[in-house]
N, C-alpha and C positions, 0 to 999 in steps of 0.2 A: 434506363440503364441501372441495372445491379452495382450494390455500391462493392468495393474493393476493400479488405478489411487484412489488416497486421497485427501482428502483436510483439509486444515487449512487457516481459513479465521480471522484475527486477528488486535486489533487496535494496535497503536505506540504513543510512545510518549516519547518527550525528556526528558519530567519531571520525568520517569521514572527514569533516571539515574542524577535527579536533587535534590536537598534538597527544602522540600518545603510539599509534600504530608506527608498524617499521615501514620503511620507506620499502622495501621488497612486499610487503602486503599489499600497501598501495599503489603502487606499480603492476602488481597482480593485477586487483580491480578495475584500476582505470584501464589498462589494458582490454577486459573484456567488457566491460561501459563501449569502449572506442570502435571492438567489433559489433557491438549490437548498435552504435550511433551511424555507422558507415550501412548497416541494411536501415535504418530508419530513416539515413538521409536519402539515400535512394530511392527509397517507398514514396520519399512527398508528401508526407499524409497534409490533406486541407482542415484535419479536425483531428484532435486529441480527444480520447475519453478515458478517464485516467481512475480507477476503482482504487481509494486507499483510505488507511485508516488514520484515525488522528489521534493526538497523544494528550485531551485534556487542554487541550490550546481552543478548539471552536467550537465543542460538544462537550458538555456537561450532564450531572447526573439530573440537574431540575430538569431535565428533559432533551432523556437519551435515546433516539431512535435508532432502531435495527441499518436502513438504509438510510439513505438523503442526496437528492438530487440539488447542485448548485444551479439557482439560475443568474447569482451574480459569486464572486469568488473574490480574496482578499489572502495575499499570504503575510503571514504574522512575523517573520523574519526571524524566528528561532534559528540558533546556532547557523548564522551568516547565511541563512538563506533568502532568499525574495523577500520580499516587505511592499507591501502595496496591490493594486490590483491585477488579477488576471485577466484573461482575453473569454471571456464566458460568454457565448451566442447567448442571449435569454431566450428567443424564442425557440431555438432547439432544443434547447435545455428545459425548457417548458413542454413542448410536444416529446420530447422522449419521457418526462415525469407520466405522462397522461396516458403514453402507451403502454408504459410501464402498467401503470395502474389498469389495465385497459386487459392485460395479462393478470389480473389476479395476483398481484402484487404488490403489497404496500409497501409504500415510499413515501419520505417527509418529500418537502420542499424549502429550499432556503435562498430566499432573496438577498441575503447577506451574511456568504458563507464562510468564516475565518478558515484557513487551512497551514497547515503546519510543512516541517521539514517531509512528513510522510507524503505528500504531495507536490511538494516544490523540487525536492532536492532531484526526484527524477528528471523533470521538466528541464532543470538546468542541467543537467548530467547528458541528455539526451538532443539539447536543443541550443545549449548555450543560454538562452534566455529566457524565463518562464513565464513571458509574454510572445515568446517570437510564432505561436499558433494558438487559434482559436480553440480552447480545451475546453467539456465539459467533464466538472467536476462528481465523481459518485463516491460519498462517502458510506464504506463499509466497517461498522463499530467491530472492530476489534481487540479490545480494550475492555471496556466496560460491561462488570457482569449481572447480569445473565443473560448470557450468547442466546441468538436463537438457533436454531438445527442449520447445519452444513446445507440440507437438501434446498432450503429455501436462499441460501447464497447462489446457488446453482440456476433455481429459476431466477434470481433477479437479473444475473450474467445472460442468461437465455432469453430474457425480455427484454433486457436493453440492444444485443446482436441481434433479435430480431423488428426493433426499429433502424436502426443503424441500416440494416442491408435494401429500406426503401430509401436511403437517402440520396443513392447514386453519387457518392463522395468517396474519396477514398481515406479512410478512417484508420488511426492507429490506435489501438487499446491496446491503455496501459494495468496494469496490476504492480503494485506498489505492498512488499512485504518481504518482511524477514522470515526467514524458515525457522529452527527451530532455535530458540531462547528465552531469554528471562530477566529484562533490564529491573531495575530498579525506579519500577513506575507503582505510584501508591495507589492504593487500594480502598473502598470504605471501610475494610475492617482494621486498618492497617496505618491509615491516611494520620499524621498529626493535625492539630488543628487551623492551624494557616494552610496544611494542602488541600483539608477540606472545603473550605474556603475556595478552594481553585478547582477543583474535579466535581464539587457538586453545588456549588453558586457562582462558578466562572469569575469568580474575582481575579483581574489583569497583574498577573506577576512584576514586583518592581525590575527594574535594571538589578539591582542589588539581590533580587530571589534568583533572576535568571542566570546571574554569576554565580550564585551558591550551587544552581541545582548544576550548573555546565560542566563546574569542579566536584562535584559527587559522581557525576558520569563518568568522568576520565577519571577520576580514583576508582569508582565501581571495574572499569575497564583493566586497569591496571595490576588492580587484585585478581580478577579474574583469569586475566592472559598468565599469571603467576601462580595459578592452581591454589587461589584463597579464595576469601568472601564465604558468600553465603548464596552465590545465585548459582539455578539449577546447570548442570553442564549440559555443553550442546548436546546432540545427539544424531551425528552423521549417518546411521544408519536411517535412521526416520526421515532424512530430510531424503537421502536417496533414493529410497521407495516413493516419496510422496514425486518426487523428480519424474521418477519414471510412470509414474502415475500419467501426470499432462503428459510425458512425452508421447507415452501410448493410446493415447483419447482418452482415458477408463473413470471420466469425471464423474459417472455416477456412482463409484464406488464411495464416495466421501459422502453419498447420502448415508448413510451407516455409523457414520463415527460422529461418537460420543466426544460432545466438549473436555468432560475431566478427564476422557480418557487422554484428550490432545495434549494438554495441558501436564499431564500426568508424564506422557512420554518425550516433551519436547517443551515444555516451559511455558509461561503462563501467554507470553506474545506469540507463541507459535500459532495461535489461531489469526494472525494477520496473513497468514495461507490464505484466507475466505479471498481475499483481494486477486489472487491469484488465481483461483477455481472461478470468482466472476466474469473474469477476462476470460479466462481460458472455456468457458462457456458461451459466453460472449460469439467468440470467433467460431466455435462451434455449430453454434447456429444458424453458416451457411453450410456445414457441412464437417467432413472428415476435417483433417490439417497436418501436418506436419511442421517440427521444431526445426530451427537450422543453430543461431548461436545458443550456444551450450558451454554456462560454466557453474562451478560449485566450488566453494571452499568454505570447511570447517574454522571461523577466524573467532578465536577469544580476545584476539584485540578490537574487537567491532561488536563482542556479546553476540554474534549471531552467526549462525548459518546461512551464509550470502550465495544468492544465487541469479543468475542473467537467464534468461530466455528469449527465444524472438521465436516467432510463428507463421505463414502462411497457410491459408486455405489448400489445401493437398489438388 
């Protein structure tokens, strides 16, 4: 039996679980969180597989790879989310690493893999508990440069859907990203010396760093929703092309685009889109599909271009 595969393609954010947004914003969101949880609870899925990227919390520069298959998973509990382990099948997660690679496509492997709010906070937004399904974890570097080519996001999403569809399971993939923005996430050229310390030797942030950095987010937030600072502005036209993009299938079109030019038109995080072209590749993989929930809002209170998607096979 052909496996049954969904999708939920969805943006993240810390400011969600931060004081700082108007209660009308977030009411908005949860609102459309609530209509993509009612087709996901429907759906059933027996397996999550969830493409996202991470923020400097589980991957570092001593050693940064492009992709990375979880076959054990651990969330780090940043800004109130899960802390502890996930629900990681290892043997599936090991035989989808292998098919992966079996497609001409490399992929790390991580037997103990920390994962952040860019992975949890859907889980629980979707599930209520980011243990309540057996997820495998597929971390896509979105972050850390230098990117490799869009086209090869595309085959890794097409390699993983096309293990997934012998499983005979019914599988939700998830894509886990923000559309266009530009938080105030450090950089090597840019990094002070204790962030360095964290983005290229993983040293474990105190209690005391993570409350420094949780109150520079919501002041970055705050300046920003108030047409200050210094981060790049959103860019709702970009995000709404790229929208219509998945909505229309047209996933090869992103073999073409240029990182700086991403970057250039939508902020330095807008390439956590890759997460979303995985998925949305992914699901492709048995075929045509079609979008049913559908939302977008331009939010400076959240730094991003936040966007909901859900998918079935057409």
């Amino acid at each position: 039996m052909a496996s049954q595969i969904a999708l939920c393609a969805m943006s993240h954010s810390p400011l969600l679980n931060l004081p700082g947004p108007s209660a009308e914003l977030l009411d908005d969101v949860e609102a459309a969180i609530g209509a993509a949880r009612d087709v996901v609870t429907a759906f059933d899925p027996e397996l999550v597989v969830i493409f996202s990227p991470d923020h400097y919390n589980g991957f570092f520069y001593r050693a940064m790879p492009p992709f990375c298959i979880g076959t054990a998973a651990r969330g780090v509990g940043d800004y109130g989310t899960h802390s502890g382990p996930l629900n990681v099948p290892a043997e599936l997660a090991t035989e989808c690493a292998r098919a992966v690679l079996d497609a001409d496509v490399d992929v790390a492997i991580s037997a103990e893999m920390d994962v952040d709010h860019g992975t949890v906070q859907p889980l629980q937004k979707l599930f209520g508990d980011a243990t309540a399904k057996p997820v495998l974890p597929v971390f896509v570097n979105s972050v850390a440069t230098p990117l490799g080519p869009m086209r090869r996001v595309r085959a890794l999403g097409a390699a993983v859907g096309a293990y997934l569809a012998t499983l005979g399971m019914r599988v939700l993939v998830v894509g886990s990203g923000g559309l266009s923005h530009d938080p105030p996430v450090p950089t090597l050229a840019t990094a002070a010396p204790a962030a360095l310390d964290r983005i290229v030797r993983g040293v474990p942030m105190t209690a005391e760093q993570r409350q420094t950095r949780q109150t520079a987010v919501m002041e970055a937030a705050r300046q920003f929703a108030a047409g200050k600072g210094t981060l790049a502005p959103l860019n709702p036209d970009w995000d709404r092309a790229f929208l219509d993009l998945v909505d229309t299938g047209r996933l090869t079109a992103v073999d073409t685009w240029d990182n700086t030019w991403i970057a250039e038109q939508a902020g330095n995080s807008a390439h956590e889109v890759r997460t979303w072209v995985a998925a949305f590749s992914a699901l492709s993989a048995q075929g045509p599909y079609q979008t049913g929930s559908r939302f977008y809002r331009a939010a400076p209170d959240l730094i991003a271009g936040f966007a909901i998607r859900t998918a079935v096979s057409a």
